[in-house]
N, C-alpha and C positions, 0 to 999 in steps of 0.2 A: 504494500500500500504506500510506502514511504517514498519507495523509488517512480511509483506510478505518477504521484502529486508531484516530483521535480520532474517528470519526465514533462508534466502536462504547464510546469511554473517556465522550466527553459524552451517549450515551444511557444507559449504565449512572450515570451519574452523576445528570443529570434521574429516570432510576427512583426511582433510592434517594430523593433527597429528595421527589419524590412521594408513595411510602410511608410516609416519614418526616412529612408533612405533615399525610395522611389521619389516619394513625395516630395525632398529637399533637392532632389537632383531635376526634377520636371518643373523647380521653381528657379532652379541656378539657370534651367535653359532658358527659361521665359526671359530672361534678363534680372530678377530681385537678387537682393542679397545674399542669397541661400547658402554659398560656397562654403563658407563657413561651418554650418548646420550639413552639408551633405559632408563635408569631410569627416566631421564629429559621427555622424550615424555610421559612415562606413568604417572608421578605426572602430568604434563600439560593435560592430555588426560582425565584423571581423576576430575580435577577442571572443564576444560569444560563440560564434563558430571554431573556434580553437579550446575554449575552456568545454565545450557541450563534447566535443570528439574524443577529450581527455579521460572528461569523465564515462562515457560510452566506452572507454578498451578498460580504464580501471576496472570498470562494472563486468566487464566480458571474462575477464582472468578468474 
């Protein structure tokens, strides 16, 4: 159960900064300020994707 609820905490979590990612980058293109905000979601987006893979092989062993 315990593994389940972080299973379901770090894909709600990958979501949002996906979104978040999409969304800041389809605002840098429009021309707004976003560059800023789309770099931040994708380092952020990127460390989640690295910590969740971590923890999926710890988990496999």
């Amino acid at each position: 159960m315990r593994h389940r609820l972080a299973d379901i905490a770090w894909t709600a979590l990958f979501t949002l900064l996906v979104l978040w990612s999409v969304w800041s980058a389809v605002g840098a293109v429009r021309g707004t300020t976003a560059w800023s905000y789309c770099a931040v979601a994708c380092a952020l987006l990127a460390v989640t994707a690295v910590l969740r893979g971590a923890a999926q092989r710890r988990r496999g062993r």
